[in-house]
C-alpha positions as CSV (number, residue, x, y, z in Angstrom):
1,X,0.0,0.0,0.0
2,X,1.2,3.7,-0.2
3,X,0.9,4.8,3.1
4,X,3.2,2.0,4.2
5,X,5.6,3.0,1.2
6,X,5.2,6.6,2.6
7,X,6.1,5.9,6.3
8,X,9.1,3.4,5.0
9,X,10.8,6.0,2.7
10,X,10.8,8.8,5.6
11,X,12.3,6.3,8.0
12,X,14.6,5.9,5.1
13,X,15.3,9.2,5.1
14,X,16.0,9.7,8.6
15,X,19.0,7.1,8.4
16,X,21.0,9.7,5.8
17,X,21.7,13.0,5.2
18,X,20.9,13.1,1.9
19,X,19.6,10.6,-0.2
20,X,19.0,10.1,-4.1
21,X,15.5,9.1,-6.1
22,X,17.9,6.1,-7.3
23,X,18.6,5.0,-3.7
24,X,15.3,5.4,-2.4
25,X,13.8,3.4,-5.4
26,X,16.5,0.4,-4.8
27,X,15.8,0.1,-0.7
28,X,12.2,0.2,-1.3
29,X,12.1,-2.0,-4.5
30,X,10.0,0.5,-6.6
31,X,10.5,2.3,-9.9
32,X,12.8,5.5,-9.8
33,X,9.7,7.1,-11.0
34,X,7.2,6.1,-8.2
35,X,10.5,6.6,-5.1
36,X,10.3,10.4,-6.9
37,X,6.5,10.8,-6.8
38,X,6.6,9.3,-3.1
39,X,9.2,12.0,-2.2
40,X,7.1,15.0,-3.8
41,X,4.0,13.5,-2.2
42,X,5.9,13.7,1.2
43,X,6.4,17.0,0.5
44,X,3.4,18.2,-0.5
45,X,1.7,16.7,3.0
46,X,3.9,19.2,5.3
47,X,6.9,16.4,5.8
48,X,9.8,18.8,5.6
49,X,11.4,17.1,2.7
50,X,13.3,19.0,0.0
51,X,15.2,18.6,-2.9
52,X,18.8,19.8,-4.0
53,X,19.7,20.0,-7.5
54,X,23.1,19.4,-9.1
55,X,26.1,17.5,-8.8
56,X,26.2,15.9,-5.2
57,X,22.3,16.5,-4.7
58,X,19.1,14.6,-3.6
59,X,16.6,15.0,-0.7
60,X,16.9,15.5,3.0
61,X,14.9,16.2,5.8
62,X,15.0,19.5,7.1
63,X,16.3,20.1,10.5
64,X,16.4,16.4,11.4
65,X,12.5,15.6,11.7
66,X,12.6,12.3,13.6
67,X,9.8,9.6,14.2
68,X,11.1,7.1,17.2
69,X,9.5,4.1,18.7
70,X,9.9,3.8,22.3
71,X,9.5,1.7,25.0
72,X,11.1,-1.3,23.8
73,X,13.6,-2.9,25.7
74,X,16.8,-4.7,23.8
75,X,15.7,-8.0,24.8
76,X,12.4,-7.1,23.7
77,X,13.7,-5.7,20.7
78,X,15.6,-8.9,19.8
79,X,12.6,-11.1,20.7
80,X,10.1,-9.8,18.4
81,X,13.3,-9.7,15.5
82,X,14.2,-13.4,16.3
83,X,10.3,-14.0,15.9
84,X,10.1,-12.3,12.8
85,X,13.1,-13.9,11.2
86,X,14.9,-12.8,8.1
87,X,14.0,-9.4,6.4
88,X,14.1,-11.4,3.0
89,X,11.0,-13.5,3.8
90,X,8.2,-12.0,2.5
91,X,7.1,-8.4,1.0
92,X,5.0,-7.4,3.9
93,X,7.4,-8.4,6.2
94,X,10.0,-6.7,4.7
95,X,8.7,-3.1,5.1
96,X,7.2,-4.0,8.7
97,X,10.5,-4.5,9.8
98,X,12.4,-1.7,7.6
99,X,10.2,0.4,9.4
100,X,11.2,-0.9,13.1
101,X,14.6,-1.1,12.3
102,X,14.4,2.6,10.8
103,X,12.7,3.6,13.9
104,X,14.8,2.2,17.0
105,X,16.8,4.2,18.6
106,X,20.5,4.2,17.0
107,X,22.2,1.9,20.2
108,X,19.4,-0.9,19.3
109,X,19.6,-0.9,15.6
110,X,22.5,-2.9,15.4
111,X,21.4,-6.3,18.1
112,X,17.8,-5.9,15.9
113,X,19.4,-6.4,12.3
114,X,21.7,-9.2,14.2
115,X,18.3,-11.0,15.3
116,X,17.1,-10.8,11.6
117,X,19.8,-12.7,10.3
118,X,19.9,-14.8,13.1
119,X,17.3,-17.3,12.2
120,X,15.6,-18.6,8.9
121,X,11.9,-20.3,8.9
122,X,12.1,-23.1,5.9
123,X,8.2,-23.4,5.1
124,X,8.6,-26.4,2.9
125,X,8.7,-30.1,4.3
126,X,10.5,-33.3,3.8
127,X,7.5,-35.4,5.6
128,X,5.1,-34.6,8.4
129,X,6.6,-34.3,11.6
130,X,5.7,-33.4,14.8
131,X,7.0,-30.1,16.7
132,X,10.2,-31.4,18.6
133,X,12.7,-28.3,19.4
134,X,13.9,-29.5,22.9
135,X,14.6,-27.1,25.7
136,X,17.9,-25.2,24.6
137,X,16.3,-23.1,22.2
138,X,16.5,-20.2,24.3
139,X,20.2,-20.4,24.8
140,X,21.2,-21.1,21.5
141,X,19.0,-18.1,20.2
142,X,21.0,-16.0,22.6
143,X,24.3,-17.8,21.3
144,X,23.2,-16.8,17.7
145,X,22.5,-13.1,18.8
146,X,25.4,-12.5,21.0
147,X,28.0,-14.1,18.7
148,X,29.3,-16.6,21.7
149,X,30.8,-20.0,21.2
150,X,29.3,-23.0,23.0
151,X,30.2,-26.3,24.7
152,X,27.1,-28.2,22.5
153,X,25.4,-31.9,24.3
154,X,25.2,-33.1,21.5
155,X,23.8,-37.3,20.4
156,X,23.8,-37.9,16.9
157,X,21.5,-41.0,15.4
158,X,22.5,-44.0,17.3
159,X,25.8,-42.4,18.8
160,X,26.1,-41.6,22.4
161,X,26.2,-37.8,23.5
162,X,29.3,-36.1,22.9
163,X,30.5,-32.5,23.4
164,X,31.4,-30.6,21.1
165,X,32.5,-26.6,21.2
166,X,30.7,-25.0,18.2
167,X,30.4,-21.2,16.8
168,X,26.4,-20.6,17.1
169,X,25.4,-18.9,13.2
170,X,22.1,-19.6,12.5
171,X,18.6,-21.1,13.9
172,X,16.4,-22.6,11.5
173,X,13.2,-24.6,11.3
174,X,12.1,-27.3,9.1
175,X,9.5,-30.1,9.0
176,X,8.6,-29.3,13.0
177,X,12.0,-29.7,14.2
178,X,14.8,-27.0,14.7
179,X,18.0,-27.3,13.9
180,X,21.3,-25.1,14.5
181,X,23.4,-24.2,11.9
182,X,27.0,-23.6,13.5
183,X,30.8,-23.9,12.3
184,X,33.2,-26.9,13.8
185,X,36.5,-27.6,13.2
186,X,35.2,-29.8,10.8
187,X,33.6,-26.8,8.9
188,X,29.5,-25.7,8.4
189,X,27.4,-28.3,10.7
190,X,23.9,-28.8,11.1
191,X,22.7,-29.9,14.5
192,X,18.8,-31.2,15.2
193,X,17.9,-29.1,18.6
194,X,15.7,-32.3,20.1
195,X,19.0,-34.4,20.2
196,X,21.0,-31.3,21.9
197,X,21.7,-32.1,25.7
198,X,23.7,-29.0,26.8
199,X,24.3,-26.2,26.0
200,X,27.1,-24.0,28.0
201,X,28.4,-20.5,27.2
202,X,32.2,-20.3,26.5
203,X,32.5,-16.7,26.4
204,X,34.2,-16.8,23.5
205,X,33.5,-14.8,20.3
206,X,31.8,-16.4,17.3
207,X,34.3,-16.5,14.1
208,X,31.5,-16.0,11.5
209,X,32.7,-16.7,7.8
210,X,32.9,-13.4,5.4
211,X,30.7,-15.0,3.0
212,X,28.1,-16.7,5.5
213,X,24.7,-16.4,4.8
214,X,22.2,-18.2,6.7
215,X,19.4,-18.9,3.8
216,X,22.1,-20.0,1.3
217,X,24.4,-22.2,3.3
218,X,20.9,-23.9,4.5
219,X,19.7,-24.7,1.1
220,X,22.9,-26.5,0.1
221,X,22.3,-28.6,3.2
222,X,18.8,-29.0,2.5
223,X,19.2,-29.8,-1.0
224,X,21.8,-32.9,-0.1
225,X,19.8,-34.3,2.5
226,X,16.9,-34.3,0.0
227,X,18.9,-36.0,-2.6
228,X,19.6,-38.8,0.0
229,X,15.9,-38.8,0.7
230,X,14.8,-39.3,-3.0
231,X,17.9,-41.6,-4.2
232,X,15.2,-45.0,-4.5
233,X,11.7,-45.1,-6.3
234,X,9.8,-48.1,-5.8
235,X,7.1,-48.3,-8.7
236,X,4.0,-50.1,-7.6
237,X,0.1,-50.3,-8.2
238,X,-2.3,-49.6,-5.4
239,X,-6.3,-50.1,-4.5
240,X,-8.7,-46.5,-4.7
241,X,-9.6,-47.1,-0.7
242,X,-5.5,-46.9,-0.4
243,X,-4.7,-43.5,-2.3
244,X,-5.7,-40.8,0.7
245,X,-3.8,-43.0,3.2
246,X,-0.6,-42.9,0.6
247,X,-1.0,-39.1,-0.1
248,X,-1.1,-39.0,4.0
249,X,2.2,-40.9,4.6
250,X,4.5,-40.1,1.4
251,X,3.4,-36.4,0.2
252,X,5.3,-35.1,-2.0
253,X,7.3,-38.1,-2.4
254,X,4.8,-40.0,-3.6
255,X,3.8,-39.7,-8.0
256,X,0.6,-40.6,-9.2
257,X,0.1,-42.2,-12.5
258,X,-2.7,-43.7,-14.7
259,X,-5.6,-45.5,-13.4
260,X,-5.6,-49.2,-14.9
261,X,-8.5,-51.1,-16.5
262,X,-9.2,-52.7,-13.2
263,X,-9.4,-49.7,-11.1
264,X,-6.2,-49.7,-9.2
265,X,-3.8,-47.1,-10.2
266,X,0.5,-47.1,-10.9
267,X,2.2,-45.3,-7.7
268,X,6.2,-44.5,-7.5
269,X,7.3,-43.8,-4.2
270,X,10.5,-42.3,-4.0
271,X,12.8,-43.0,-0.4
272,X,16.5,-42.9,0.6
273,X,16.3,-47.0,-0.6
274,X,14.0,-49.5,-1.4
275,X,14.1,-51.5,1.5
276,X,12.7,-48.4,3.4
277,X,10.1,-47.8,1.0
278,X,8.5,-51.3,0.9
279,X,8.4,-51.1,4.7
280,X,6.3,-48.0,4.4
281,X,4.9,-49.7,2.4
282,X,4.2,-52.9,4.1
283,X,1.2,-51.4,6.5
284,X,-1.1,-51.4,3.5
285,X,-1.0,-54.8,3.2
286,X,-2.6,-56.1,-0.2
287,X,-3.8,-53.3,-0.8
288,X,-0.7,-52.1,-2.7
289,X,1.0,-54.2,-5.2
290,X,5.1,-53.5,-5.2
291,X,6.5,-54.7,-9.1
292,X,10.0,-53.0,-8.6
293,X,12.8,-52.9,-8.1
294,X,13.4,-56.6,-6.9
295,X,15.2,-55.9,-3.7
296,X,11.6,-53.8,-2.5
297,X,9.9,-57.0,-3.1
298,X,12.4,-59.3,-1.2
299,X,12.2,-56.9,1.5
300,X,8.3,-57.5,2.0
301,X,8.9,-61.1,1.4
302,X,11.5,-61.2,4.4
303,X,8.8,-59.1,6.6
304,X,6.0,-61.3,5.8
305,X,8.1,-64.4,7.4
306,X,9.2,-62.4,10.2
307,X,5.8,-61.1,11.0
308,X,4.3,-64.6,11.0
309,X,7.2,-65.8,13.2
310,X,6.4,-62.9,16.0
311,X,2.5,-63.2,15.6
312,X,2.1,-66.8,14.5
313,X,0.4,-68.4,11.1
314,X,-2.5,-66.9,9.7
315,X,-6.2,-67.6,10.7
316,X,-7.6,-70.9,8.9
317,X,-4.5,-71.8,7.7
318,X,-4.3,-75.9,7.7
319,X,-1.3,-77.1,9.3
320,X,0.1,-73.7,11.2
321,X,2.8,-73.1,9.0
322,X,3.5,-69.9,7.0
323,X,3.1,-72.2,3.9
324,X,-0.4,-73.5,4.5
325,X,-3.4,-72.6,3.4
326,X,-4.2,-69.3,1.7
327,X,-6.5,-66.6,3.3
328,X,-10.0,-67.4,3.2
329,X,-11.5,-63.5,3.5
330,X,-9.7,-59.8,4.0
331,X,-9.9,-60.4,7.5
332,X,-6.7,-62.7,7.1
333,X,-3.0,-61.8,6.5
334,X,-1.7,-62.8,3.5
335,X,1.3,-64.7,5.0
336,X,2.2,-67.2,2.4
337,X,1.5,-65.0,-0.5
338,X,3.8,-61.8,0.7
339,X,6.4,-65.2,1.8
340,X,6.7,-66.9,-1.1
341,X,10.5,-66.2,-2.4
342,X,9.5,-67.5,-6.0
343,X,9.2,-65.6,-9.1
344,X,8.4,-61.8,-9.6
345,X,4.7,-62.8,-9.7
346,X,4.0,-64.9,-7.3
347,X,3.6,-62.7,-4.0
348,X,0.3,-60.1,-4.4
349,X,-1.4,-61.6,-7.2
350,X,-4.8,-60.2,-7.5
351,X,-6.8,-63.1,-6.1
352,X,-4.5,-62.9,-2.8
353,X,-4.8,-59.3,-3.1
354,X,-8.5,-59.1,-2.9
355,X,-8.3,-61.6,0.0
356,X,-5.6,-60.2,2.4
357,X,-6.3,-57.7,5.1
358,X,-3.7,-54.4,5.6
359,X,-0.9,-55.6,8.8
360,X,1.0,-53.1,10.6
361,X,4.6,-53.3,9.8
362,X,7.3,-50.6,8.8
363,X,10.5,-49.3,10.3
């Protein structure tokens, strides 16, 4: 809106001296032509704005006309900065807080622009997930913000905690989960807060890399872990009642393709390997046909035997072993059919399909 433009290009101007219609137009990401009508409009409502001609003009305020917001504290300050996150996120938020910004104080400019940069709110998701930052947020924020190295608690996947001293750069959050970005002596690491166990100050001062920038250096990691997410794609064919529960689990990892002459429809689910997927996979029971690639299909054949080992042989089956007797109705697991270690075609045909229940397996 204008009036926002308005308010954002005197706060503008009370940062400089003097300022040009090219430099106004760049900070406010407008056309030269609107940053000068904005500037005569200024003007022209009592502002005391005025314009210099010549080499080494442009416009000023007159006699140093201020507007100031008050009665923030720092902390405050870098709360609602930290909260906000990066100045690049969206439009709106962009000119709320180049106005704030433009309107502290000068002592409490510099910790709010710090707490801008300090954290980076990733809106997209690798899989539904449930919130899980721990309890050092709050420290680590304050890390970020203050520029401090800290002795990090620290248990990666199936390792035992550790402690490491890292130099806090950036907070983001992704999928429900928060994770720190910090440098090591093994270079840029990412570190999921729900697995931190410490967290203790050193005092020491952060060494931030010249050319660090939070929303970059995030999306390189990002983009590697989602390559090792989507290295495998099982292809397989599924029943209509299974489609929502599919679209539930896999998102945007799962593809949709044509619906076949005999209503079911072709699926590829991608995964970081097959033998992940078809455990996914494996809760749906008959209801979704795996075809490839071989080693999905082995996998469900292996979790089939084990499953009837653990719960037993399937109802109605003649003589108790997992090669008796089919399934007689959909309330039966299809134990001999997703166990049989024969040829492609032999586990899931469509008569088994249509008589096997959905089990509960996966990873």
């Amino acid at each position: 809106m204008r009036a926002d433009r308005l308010v954002a290009t005197l706060l503008f101007l009370q940062t400089r001296t003097r300022v040009t219609v090219a430099e106004v137009a760049a900070e406010l990401e407008v056309s030269p032509r609107t940053a000068r009508r904005d500037l005569e409009a200024l003007s022209t409502a009592g502002i005391p704005v005025y314009s210099q001609r010549g080499r080494g003009g442009g416009w000023s305020l007159v006699g140093g006309a201020r507007t100031d917001l008050t009665g923030l504290t720092a902390d405050e300050i870098r709360a609602l900065f930290l909260l906000a996150g990066p100045p690049s996120t969206t439009p709106e938020l962009r000119t709320a807080l180049r106005k704030l910004v433009r309107a502290l104080p000068a002592p409490l400019r510099s910790g709010a622009e710090a707490a801008s940069r300090a954290g980076l709110a990733d809106g997209t998701h690798w899989s539904r997930a449930d919130t899980a930052t721990g309890p050092h947020l709050d420290a680590l924020r304050r890390a970020v913000v203050d520029g401090i190295q800290v002795r990090l608690g620290y248990a990666g996947p199936g390792k035992p905690v550790g402690v490491r001293t890292v130099h806090p750069l950036g907070l983001v959050a992704k999928a429900g989960h928060d994770y720190l970005v910090a440098g090591t002596e093994r270079g840029l690491r990412t570190f999921r807060l729900s697995r931190v166990s410490s967290v203790e100050p050193t005092g020491e001062p952060v060494v931030r890399p010249d050319d660090f920038d939070l929303p970059t250096v995030w999306r390189s990691f990002a983009a590697r872990l989602e390559e090792r997410l989507y290295a495998a794609t099982v292809r397989a064919r599924a029943e209509p009642d299974a489609m929502a529960i599919l679209e539930r689990l896999f998102d945007g990892r799962l593809h949709v393709g044509a619906v076949l002459p005999d209503g079911w429809t072709e699926i590829r689910v991608d995964g970081p390997t097959p033998e992940v997927v078809a455990a996914q996979l494996a809760g749906l029971g008959a209801r979704v046909e795996v075809l490839d690639p071989p080693e999905a299909r082995q996998r469900l054949a292996r979790l089939a035997v084990e499953l009837a080992g653990v719960y037993g042989p399937p109802p109605g089956s003649r003589d108790g072993s997992t090669g008796g007797a089919r399934a007689q109705s959909r309330d039966e697991a299809p134990v001999q059919a997703a166990g049989a270690e024969g040829p492609a075609g032999s586990w899931g045909s469509p008569s088994v399909r249509r008589r096997a229940t959905t089990g509960e397996a996966g990873t």
